[in-house]
DSSP file (Angstrom, degrees, kcal/mol; ACC not computed):
  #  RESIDUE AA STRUCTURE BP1 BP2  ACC     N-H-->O    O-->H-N    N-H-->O    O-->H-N    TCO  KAPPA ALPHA  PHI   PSI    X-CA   Y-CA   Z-CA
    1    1 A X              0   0    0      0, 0.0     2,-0.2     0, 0.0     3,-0.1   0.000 360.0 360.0 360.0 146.4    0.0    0.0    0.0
    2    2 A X        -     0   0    0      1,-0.2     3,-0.1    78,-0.0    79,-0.1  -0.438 360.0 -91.2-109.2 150.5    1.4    3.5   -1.0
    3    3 A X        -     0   0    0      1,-0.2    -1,-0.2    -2,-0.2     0, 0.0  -0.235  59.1 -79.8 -64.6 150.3    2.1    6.0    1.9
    4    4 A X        -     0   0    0     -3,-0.1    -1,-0.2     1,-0.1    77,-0.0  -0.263  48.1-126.2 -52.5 126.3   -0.6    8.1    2.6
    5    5 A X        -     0   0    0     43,-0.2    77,-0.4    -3,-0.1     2,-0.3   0.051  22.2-161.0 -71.9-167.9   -1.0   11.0    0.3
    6    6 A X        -     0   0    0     75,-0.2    77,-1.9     2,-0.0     2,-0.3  -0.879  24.0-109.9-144.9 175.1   -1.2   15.1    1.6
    7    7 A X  E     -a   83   0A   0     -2,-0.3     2,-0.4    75,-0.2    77,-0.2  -0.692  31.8-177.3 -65.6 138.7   -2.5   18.3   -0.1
    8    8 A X  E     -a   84   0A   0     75,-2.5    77,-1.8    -2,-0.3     2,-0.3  -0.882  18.8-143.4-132.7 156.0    0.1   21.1   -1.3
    9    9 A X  E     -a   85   0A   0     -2,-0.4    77,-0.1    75,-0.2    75,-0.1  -0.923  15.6-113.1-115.4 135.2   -1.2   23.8   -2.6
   10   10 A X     >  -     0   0    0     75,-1.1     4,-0.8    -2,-0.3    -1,-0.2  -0.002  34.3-107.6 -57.3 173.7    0.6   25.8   -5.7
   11   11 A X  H  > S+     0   0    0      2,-0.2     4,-1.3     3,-0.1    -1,-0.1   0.611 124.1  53.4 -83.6 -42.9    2.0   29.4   -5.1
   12   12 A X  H >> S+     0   0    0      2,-0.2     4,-2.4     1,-0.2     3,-0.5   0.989 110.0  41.2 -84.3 -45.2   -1.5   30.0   -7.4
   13   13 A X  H 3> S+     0   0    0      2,-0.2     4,-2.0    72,-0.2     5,-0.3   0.898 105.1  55.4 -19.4 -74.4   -3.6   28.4   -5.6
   14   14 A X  H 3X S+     0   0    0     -4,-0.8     4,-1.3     2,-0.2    -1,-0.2   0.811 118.9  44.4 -38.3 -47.2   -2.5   29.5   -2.4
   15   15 A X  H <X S+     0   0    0     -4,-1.3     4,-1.2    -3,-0.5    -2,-0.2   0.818 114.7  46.0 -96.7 -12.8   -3.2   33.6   -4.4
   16   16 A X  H  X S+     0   0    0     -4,-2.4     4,-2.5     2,-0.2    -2,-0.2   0.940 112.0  48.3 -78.1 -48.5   -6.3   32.8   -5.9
   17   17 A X  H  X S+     0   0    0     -4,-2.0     4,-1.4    -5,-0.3    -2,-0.2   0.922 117.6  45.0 -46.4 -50.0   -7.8   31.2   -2.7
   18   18 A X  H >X S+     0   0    0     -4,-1.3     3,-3.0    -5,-0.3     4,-1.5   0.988 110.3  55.2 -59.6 -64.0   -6.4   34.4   -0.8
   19   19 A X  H 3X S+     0   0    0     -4,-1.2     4,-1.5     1,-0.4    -2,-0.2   0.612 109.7  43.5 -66.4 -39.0   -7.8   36.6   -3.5
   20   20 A X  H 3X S+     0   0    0     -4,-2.5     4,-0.8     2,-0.2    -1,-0.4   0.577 112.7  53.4 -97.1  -7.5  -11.4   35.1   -3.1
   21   21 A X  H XX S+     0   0    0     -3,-3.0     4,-3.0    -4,-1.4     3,-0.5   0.942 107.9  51.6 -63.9 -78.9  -11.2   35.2    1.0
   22   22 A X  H 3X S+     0   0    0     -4,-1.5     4,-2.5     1,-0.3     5,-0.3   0.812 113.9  43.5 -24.9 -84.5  -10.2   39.2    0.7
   23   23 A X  H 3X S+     0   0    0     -4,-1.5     4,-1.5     2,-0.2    -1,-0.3   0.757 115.4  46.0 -66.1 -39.4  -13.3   39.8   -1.5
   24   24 A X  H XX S+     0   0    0     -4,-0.8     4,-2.4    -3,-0.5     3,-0.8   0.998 122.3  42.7 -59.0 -51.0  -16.2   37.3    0.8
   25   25 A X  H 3X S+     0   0    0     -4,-3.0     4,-2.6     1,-0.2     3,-0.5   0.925 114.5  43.1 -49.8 -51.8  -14.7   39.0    3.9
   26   26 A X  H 3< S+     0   0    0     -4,-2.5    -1,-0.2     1,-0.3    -3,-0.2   0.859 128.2  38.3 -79.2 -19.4  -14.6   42.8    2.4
   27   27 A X  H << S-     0   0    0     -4,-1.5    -1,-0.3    -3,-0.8    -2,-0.2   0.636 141.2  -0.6-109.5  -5.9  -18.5   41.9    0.9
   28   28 A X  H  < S-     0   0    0     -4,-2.4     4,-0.3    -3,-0.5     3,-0.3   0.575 100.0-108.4-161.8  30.0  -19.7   40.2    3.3
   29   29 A X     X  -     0   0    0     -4,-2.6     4,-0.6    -5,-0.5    -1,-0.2  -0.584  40.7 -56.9 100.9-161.7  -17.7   39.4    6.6
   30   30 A X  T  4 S+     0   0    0     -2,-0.2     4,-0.4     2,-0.2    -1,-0.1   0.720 118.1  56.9 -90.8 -12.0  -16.1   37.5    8.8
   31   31 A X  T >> S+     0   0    0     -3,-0.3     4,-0.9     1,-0.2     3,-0.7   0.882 119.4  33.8 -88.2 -27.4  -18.9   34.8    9.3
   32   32 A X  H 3> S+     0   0    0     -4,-0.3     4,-2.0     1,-0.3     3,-0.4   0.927 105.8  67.9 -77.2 -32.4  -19.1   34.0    5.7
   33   33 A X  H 3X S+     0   0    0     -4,-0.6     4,-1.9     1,-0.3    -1,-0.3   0.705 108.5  47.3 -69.4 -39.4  -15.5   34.6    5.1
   34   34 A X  H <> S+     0   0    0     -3,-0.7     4,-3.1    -4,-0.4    -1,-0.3   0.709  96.1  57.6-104.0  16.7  -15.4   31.5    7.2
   35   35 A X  H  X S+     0   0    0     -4,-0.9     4,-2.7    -3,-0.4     5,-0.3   0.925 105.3  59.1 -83.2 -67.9  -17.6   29.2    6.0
   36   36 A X  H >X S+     0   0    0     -4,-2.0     3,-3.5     1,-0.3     4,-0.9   0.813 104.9  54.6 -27.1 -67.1  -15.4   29.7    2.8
   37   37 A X  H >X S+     0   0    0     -4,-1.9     4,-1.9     1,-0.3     3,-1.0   0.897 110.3  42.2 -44.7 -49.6  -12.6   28.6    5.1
   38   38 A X  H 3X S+     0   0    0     -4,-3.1     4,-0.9     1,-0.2    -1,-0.3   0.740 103.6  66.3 -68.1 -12.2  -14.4   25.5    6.0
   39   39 A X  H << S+     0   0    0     -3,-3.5     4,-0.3    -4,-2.7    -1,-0.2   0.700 109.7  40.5 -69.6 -30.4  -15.4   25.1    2.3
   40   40 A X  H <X S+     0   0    0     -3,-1.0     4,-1.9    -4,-0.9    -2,-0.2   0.627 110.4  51.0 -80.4 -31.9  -11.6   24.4    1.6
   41   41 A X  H  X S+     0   0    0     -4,-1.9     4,-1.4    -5,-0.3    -2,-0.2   0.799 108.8  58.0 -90.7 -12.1  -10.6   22.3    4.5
   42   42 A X  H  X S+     0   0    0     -4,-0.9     4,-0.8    -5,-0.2    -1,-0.1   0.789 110.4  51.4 -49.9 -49.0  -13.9   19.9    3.6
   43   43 A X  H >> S+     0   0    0     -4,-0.3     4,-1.6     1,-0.2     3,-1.0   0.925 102.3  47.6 -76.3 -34.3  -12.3   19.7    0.7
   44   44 A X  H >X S+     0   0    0     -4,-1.9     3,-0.8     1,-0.2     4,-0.6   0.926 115.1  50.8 -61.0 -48.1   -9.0   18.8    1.5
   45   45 A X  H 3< S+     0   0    0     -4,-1.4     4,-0.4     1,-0.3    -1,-0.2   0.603 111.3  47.6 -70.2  -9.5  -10.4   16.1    3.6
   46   46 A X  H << S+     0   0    0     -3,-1.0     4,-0.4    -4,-0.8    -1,-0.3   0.669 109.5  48.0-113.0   3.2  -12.6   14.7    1.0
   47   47 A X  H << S+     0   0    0     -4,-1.6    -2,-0.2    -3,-0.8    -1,-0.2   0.519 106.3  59.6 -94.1  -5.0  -10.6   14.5   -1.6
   48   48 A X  S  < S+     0   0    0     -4,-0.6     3,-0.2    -5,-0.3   -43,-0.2   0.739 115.9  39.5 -66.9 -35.4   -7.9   12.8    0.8
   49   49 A X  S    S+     0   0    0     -4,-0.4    -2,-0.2     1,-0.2    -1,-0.2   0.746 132.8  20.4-110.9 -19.7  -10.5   10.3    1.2
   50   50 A X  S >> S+     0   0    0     -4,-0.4     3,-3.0     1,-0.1     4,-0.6  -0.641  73.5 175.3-157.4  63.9  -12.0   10.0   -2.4
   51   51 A X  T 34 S+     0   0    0      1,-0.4     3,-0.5    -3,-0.2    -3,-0.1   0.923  81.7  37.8 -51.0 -49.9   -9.1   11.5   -5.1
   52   52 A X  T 34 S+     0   0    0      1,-0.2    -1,-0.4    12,-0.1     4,-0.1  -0.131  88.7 103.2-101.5  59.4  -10.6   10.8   -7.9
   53   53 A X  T <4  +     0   0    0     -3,-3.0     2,-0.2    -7,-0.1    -1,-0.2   0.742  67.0  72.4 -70.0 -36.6  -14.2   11.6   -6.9
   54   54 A X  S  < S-     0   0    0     -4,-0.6    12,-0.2    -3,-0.5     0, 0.0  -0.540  96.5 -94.1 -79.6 159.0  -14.4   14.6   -8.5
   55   55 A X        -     0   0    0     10,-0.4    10,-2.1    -2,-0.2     2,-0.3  -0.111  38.0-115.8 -72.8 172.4  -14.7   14.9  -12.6
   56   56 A X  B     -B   64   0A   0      8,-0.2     8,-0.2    -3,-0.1     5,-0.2  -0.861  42.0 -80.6-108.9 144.7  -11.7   15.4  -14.7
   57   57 A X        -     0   0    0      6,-1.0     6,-0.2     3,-0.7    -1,-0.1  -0.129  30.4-139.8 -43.2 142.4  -11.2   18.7  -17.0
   58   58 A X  S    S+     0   0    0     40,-0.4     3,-0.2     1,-0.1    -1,-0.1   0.717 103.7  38.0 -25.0 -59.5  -13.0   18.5  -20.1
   59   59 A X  S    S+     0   0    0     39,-0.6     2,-0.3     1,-0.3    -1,-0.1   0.669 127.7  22.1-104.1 -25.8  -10.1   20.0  -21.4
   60   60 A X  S    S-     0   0    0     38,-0.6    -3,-0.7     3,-0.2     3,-0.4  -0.879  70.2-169.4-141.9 112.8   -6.8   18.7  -19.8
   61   61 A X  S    S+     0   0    0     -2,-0.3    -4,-0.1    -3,-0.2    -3,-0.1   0.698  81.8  75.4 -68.5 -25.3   -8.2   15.2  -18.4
   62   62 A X  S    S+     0   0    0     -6,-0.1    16,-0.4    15,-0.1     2,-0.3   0.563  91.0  65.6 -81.1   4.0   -5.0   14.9  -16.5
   63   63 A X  S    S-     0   0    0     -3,-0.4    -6,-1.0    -6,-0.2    14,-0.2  -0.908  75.2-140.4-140.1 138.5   -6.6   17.9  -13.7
   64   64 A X  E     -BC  56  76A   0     12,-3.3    12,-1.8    -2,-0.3     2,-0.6  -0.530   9.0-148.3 -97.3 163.8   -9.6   17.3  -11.5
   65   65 A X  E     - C   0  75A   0    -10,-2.1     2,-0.6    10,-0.2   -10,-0.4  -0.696  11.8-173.9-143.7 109.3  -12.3   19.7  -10.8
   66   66 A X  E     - C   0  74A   0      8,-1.8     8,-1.3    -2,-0.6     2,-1.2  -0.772  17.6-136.2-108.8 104.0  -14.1   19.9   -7.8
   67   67 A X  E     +     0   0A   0     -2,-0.6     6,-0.2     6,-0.2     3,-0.1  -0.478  26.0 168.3 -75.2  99.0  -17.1   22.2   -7.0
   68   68 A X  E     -     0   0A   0     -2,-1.2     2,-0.2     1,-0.2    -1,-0.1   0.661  64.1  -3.8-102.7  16.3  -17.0   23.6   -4.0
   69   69 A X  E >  S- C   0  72A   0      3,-1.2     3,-7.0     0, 0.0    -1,-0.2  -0.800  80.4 -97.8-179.9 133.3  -19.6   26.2   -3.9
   70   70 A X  T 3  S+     0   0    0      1,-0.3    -2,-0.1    -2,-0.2    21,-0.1   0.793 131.9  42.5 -36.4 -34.7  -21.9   27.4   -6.8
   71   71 A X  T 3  S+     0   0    0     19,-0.1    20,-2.4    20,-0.1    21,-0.5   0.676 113.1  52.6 -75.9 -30.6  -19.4   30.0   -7.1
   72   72 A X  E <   +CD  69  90A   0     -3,-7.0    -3,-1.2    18,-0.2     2,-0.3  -0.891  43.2 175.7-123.3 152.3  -15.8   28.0   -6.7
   73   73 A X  E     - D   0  89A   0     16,-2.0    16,-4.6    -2,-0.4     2,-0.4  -0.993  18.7-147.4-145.3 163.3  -14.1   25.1   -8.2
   74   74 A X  E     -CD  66  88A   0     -8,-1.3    -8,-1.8    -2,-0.3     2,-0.7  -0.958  14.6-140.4-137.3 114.9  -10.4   24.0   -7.4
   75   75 A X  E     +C   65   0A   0     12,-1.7    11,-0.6    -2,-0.4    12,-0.5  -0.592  30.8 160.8 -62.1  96.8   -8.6   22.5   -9.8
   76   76 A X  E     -CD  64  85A   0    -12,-1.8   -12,-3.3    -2,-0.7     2,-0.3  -0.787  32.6-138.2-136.0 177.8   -6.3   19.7   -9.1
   77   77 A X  E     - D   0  84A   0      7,-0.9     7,-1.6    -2,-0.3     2,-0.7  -0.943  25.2-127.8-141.5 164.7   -4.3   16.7  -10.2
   78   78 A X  E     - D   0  83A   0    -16,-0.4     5,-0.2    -2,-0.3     2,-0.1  -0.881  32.2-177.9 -99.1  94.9   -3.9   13.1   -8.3
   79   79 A X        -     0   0    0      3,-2.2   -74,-0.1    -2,-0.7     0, 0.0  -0.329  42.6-110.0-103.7-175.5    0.3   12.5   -8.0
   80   80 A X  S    S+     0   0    0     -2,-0.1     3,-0.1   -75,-0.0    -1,-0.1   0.607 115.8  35.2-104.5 -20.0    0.9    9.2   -6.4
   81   81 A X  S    S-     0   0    0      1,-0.2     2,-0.3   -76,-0.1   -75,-0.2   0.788 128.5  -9.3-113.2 -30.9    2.2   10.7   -3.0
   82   82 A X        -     0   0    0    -77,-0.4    -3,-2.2     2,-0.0     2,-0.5  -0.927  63.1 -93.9-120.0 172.4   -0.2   13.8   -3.0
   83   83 A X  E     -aD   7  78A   0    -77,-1.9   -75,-2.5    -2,-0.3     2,-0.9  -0.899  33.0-159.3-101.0 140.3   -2.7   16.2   -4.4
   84   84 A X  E     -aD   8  77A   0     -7,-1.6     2,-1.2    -2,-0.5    -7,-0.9  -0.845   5.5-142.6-122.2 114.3   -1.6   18.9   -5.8
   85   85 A X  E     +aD   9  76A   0    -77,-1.8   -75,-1.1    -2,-0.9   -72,-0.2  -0.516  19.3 174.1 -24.4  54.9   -3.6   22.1   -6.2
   86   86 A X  E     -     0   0A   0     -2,-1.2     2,-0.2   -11,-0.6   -10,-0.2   0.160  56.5  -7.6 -74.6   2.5   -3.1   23.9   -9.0
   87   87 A X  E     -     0   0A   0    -12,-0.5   -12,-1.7   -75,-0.1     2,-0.3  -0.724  37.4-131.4 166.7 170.9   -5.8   26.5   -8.6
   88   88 A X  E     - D   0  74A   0    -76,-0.2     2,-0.3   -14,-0.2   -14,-0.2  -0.856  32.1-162.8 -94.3 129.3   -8.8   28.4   -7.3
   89   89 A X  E     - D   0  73A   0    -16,-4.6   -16,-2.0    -2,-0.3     2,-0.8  -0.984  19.4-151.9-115.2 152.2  -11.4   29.4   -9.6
   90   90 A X  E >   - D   0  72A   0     -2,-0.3     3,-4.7   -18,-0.2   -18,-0.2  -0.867  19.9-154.7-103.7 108.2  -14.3   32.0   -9.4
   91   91 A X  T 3  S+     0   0    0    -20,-2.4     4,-0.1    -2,-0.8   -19,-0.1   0.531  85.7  66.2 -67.8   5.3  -16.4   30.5  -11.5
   92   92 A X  T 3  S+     0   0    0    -21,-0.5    -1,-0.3     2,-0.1     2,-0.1   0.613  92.2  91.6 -90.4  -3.5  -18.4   33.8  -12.6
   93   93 A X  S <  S-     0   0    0     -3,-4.7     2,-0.7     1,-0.1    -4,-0.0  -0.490 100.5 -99.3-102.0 176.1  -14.9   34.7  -14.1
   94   94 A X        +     0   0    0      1,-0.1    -1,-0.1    -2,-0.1     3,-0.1  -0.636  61.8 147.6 -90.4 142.8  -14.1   33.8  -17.6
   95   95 A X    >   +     0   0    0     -2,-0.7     3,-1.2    -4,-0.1    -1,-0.1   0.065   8.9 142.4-155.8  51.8  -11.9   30.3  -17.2
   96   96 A X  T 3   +     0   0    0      1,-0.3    -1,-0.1     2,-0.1   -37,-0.1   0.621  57.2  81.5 -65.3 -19.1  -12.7   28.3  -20.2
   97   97 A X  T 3         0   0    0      1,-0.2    -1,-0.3    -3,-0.1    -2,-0.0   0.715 360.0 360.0 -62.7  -7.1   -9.0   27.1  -20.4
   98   98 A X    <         0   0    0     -3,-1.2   -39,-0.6   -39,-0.1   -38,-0.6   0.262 360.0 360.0-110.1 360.0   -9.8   24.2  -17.5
């Protein structure tokens, strides 16, 4: 059995994620601002537990995409020792490339 995998998050990830924190807090607080936080750490734990659960891009199969609010998806790929995050999206923006 292969070692248990972890999450890392990209350097983009990590600024899109920020980016979409900054804007729930400044529009609509701190209690929603965390619920976002909890909307991301749900995910890290349920994709930990079910990697490929989510569908694979459309458009580069080789990246997962996982909706976590009508509004976000997080973009990822399945390594054999972790997942690694390769972005945040706000899905009202245009981000046809995924």
């Amino acid at each position: 059995m292969a070692g248990r995998r972890k999450v890392e998050w990209t350097p983009e990830a990590i600024r899109q994620a920020e980016a979409i924190l900054t804007y729930v807090r400044e529009s609509w607080g701190d209690r929603i601002a965390g619920r976002f936080i909890s909307l991301l750490k749900g995910f890290e734990l349920l994709v930990l537990q079910f990697p490929h659960g989510y569908p694979a891009s459309p458009v580069r199969p080789e990246l997962r995409m996982a909706t976590i609010h009508k509004n976000v998806k997080i973009i990822y790929r399945v390594d054999a020792d972790r997942i690694l995050v390769v972005t945040v999206l706000d899905t009202r923006a245009a981000n046809t490339g995924w």
